[in-house]
C-alpha positions in Angstrom: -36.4 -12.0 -2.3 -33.7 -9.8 -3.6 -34.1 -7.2 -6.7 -33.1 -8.1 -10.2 -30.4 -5.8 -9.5 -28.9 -7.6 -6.9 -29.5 -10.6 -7.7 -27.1 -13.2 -6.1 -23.8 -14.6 -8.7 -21.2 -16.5 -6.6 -18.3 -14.8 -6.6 -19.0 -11.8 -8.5 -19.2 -8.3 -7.1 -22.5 -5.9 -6.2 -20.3 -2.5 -6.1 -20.4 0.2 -9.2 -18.1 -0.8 -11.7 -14.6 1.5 -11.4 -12.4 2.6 -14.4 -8.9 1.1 -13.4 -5.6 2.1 -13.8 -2.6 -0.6 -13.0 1.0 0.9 -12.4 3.9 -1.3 -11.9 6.7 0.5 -9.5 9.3 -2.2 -10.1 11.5 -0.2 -7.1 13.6 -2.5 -5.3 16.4 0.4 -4.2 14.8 1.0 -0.7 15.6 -2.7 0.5 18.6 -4.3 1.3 17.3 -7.8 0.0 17.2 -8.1 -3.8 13.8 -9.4 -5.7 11.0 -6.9 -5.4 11.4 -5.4 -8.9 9.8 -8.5 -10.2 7.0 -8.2 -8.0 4.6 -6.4 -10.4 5.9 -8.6 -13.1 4.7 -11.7 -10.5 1.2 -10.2 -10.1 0.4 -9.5 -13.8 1.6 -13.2 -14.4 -1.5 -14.5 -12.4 -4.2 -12.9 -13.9 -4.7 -9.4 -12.0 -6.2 -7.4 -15.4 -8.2 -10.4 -16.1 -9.5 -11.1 -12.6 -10.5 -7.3 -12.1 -12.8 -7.3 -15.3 -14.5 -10.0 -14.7 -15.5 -8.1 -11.8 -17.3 -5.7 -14.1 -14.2 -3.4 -13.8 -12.7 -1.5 -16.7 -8.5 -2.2 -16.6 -5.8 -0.3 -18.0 -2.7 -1.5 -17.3 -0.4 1.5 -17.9 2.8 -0.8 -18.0 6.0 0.2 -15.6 7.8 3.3 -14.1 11.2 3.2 -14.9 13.7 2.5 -12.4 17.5 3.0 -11.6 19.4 -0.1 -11.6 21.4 -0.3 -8.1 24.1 -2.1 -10.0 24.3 1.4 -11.8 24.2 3.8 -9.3 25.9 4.6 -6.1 24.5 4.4 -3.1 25.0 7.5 -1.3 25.0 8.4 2.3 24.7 5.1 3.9 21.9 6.2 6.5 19.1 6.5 3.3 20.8 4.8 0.5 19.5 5.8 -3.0 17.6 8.4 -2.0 18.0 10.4 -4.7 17.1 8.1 -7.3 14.1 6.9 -4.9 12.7 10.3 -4.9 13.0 10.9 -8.8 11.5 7.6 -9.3 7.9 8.5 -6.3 8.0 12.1 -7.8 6.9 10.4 -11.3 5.0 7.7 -9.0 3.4 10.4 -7.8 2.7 12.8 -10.9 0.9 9.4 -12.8 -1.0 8.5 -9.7 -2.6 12.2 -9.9 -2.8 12.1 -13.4 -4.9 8.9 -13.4 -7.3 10.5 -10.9 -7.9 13.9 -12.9 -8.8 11.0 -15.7 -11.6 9.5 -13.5 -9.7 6.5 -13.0 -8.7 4.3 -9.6 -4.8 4.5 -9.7 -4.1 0.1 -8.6 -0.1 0.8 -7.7 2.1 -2.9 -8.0 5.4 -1.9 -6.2 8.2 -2.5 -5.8 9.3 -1.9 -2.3 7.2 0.2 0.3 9.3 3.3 -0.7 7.1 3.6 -3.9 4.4 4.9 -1.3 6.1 7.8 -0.7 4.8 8.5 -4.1 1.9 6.7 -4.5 -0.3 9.0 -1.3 1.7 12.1 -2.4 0.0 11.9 -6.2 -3.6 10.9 -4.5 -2.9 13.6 -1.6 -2.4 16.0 -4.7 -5.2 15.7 -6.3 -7.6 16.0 -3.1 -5.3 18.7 -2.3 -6.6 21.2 -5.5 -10.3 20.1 -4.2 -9.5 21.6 -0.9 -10.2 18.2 0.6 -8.4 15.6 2.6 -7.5 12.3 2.5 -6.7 9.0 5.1 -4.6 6.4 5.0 -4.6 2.6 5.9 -1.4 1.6 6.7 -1.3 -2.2 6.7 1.8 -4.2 7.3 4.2 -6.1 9.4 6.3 -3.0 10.1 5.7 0.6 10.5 8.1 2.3 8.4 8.4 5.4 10.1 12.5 5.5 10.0 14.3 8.7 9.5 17.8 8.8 8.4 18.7 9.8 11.9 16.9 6.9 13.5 17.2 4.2 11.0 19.2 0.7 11.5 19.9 0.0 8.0 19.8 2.9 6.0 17.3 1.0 4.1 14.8 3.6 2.5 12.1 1.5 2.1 11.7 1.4 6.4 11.0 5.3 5.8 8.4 6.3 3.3 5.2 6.6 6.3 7.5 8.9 8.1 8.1 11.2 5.0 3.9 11.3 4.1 3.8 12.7 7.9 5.9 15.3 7.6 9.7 13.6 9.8 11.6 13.0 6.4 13.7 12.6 5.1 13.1 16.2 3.4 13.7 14.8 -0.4 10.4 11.9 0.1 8.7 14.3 2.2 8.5 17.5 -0.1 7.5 15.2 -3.1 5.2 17.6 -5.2 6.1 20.1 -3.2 3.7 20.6 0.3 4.1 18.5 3.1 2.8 16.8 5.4 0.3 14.2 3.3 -2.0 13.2 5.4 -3.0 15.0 8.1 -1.6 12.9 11.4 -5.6 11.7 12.7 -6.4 10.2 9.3 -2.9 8.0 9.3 -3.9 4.6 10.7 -1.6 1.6 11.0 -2.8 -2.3 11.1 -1.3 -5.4 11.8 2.2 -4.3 12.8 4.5 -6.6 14.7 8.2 -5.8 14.2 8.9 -1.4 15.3 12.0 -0.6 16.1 12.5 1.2 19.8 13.4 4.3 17.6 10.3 4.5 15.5 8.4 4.5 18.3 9.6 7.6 19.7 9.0 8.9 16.2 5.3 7.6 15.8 4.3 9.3 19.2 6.1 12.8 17.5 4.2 12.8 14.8 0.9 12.2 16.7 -0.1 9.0 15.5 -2.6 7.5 17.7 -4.3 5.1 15.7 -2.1 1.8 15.7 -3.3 -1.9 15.7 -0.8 -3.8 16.3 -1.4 -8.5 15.7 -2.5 -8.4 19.5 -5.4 -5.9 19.4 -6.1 -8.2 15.7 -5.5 -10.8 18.0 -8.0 -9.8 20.8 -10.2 -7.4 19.7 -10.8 -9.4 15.8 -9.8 -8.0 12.4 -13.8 -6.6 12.0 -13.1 -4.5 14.6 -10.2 -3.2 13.8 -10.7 -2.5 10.2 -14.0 -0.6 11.3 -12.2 1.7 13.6 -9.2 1.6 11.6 -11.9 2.8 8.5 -13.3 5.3 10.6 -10.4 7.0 11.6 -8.9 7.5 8.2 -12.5 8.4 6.9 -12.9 11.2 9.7 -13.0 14.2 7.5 -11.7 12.7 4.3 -12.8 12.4 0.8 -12.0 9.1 1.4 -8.8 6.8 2.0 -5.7 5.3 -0.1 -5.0 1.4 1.0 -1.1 0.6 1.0 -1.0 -2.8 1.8 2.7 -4.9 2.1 2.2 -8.6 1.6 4.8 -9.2 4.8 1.9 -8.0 7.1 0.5 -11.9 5.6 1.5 -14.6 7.8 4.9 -16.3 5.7 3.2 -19.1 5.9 0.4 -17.9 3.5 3.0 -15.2 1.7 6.6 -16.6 2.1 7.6 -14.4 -1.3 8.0 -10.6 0.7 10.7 -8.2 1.1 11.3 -8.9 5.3 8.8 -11.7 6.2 7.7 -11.8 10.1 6.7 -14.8 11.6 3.1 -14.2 13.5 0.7 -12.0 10.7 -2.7 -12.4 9.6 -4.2 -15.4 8.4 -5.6 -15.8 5.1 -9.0 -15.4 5.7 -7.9 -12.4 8.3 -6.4 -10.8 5.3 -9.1 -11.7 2.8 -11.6 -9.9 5.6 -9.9 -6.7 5.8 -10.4 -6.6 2.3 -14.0 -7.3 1.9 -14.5 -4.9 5.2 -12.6 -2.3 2.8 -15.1 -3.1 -0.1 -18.1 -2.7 1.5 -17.5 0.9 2.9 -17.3 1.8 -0.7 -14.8 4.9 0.3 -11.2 3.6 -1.1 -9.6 6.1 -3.2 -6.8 4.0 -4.5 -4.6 0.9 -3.7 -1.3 -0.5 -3.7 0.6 -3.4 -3.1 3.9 -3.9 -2.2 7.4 -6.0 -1.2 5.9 -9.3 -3.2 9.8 -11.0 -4.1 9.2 -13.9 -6.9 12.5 -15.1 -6.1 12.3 -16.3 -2.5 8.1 -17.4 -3.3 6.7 -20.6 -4.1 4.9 -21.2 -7.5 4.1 -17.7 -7.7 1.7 -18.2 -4.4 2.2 -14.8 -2.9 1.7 -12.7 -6.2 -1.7 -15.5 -6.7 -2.7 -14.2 -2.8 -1.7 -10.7 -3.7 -4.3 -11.1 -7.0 -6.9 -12.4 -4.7 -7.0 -9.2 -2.1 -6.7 -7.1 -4.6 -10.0 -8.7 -6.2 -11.7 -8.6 -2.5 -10.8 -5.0 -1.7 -12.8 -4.4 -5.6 -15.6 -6.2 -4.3 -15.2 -9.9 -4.8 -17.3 -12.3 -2.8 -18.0 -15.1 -1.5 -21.5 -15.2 -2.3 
């Protein structure tokens, strides 16, 4: 028979209770498709804060980072539009994100586009960093964002930011509170990608990435597999490891409302499992999720999905 403090409440969670800090990114500069800003909007609207305390978390939702307007600005070189104004806005990403962890809280990033996580890891990497300690990373998503300005397609900035935390660039994301490279390139792990451009790949094999899944070895191997080795690997050495997840890495048949959606990602229950896998090693740092676009959703069901990982990586269950 189990204790009376574990005893068994459907749907509640068994892990210590964490002091939360929600930031909406609403970035959508780094993309080429309109929509994202809205995303953290989307995700408060169904019922994150409340959802997360009645977990038995504590939530403070620390409202939005200001953003530049495209319509405002201009767009600069067309290899990495907005650059400038995506740095600026990452640097302050980055600066709250540390912030929130010197206050004992567990920073809960809403972007946005994926470029916010150039800020996002740099503020967690930060504050490790003055510890003399290390952190990994869980890359999940349908692409792997390691553009350069040299090697991108589109010039979209948002199909860069994993490249700058390595160390490639471009040099404005890269130096973001000044030290560079964020995570060390053994502790960087990819899941779940299914759309890399032949340049990226050249550039993921420079910066000495080895720890890729891509939908196959998901496909093959299982997603309990994965995420263990996957949590391993960023783990190795670390004081633990920031999740950036990007709702296109969900199938669009479960998430049609992302940035780029792929035909060919993880299931619902796929997705729900990494989660729970994430929950029960009890080592996350912080977490972010990215690229939900209310306008091109359905009734709000990718932000709802969104809500619901979110509650599984902070220890929701089934039972």
């Amino acid at each position: 028979m189990p204790q009376a403090s574990q005893t068994i409440n459907r749907g509640v969670q068994s892990l210590p209770p964490r002091k939360i800090k929600v930031i909406g990114v609403p970035l959508d500069l780094g993309a080429s498709r309109r929509g994202v800003d809205m995303g953290p909007s989307a995700v408060r609207v169904a019922g994150l804060k409340a959802r997360l305390e009645a977990l038995g978390h504590e939530v403070h939702d620390a409202g939005n980072i200001s953003v530049a307007i495209a319509e405002t600005k201009h767009a600069g070189e067309e290899n990495a539009r907005y650059l400038a104004e995506i740095t600026e806005t990452c640097a302050r990403a980055a600066e709250i994100v540390e912030q929130s962890l010197e206050e004992g809280m567990t920073p809960v990033i809403l972007g946005g586009d994926h470029s916010v996580a150039a800020g996002t890891v740099s503020g967690v990497a930060a504050f490790y960093r003055k510890r003399q300690q290390k952190i990994g990373l869980i890359w999940i998503d349908a692409h792997a964002d390691f553009n350069t300005p040299e090697t991108s397609p589109s010039g979209n900035v948002h199909g860069m930011p994993l490249a700058a935390l390595a160390g490639l660039g471009p040099a404005p994301l890269a130096n973001i509170l000044g030290f560079s490279p964020k995570v060390a390139p053994e502790n960087i792990v990819i899941v779940g990608v299914r759309d890399i451009d032949a340049t990226e790949k050249e550039n993921i094999r420079r910066a000495g990435i080895t720890e890729v899944y891509t939908m196959r070895d998901i496909d093959e191997r299982g997603m309990r597999t994965v995420m263990e080795e996957a949590l391993r690997a960023a783990g190795r050495g670390t004081a633990g490891y920031h999740i950036s997840l990007d709702m296109d890495w969900i199938d669009p048949e479960d998430a049609p409302g992302v940035g780029t959606p792929v035909r060919g990602g993880a299931t619902y229950r796929e997705a729900h499992l990494a989660m729970e896998i994430i929950a029960d090693h009890g080592r996350m740092t912080s977490f972010e999720i990215v690229e939900v676009n209310p306008v091109i959703d359905e009734h709000n069901r990718t932000a709802d999905l969104a809500v619901q990982l979110i509650s599984s990586a902070f220890g929701k269950k089934i039972l």
